[in-house]
N, C-alpha and C positions, 0 to 999 in steps of 0.2 A: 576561178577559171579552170576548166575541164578542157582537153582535146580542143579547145579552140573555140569553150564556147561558156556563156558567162553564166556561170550556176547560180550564182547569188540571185539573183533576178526569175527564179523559177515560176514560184508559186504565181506569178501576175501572167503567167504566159499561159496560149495554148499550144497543143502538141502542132499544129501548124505551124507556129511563129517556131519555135524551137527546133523542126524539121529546117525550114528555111535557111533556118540562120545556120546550121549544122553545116548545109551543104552551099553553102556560100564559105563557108572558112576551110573548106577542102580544095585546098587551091591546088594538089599536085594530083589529081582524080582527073584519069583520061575525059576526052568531051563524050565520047561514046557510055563510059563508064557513071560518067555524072547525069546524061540524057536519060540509063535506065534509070537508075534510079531515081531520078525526078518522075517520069514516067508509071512505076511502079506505083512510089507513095500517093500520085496524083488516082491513078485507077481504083487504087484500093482501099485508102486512109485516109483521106481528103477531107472527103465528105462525110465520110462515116463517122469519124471518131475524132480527125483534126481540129473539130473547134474548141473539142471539149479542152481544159485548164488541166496545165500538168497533175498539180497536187489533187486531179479528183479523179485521174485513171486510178482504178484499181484492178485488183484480179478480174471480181467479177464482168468488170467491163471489156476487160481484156478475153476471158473467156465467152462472153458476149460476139466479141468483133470475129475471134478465131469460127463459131459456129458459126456467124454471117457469110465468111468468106468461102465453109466448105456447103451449107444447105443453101444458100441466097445466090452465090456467084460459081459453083459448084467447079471450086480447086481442088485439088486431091491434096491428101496430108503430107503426099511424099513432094508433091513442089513449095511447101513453104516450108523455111526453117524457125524452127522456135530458143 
């Protein structure tokens, strides 16, 4: 158990299920503060890269998803933190 959320159980999960479950065990996260961030993950991770299975993110998928977001959805590098 991590932060309030069950690690042993990783490798069977996607980054969707494990977002979910993250932000359901943050019980003291204003409503406003929990709306962004469901909000965010749903705009930008969701679909893109949520279904994939924790143990198969890697860098390269990760530096994948960061180029998607600045040449496909065209964020600038200074509004996302890494």
């Amino acid at each position: 158990m991590y932060n309030g959320l069950n690690t042993g159980s990783m490798s069977a999960r996607t980054l969707n299920e494990w977002f979910d479950e993250y932000l359901e065990g943050k019980k003291r996260l204003k409503d406003s503060t929990r709306a962004n961030y469901k909000f965010t993950y749903d705009r930008y991770v969701r679909e893109y890269i949520g279904s994939k299975m924790l143990t198969s993110i890697d860098e390269r998928q990760i530096k994948k998803f960061y180029v998607h977001l600045l040449e496909d959805l065209h964020l600038k590098p200074a509004s996302m933190e890494i």
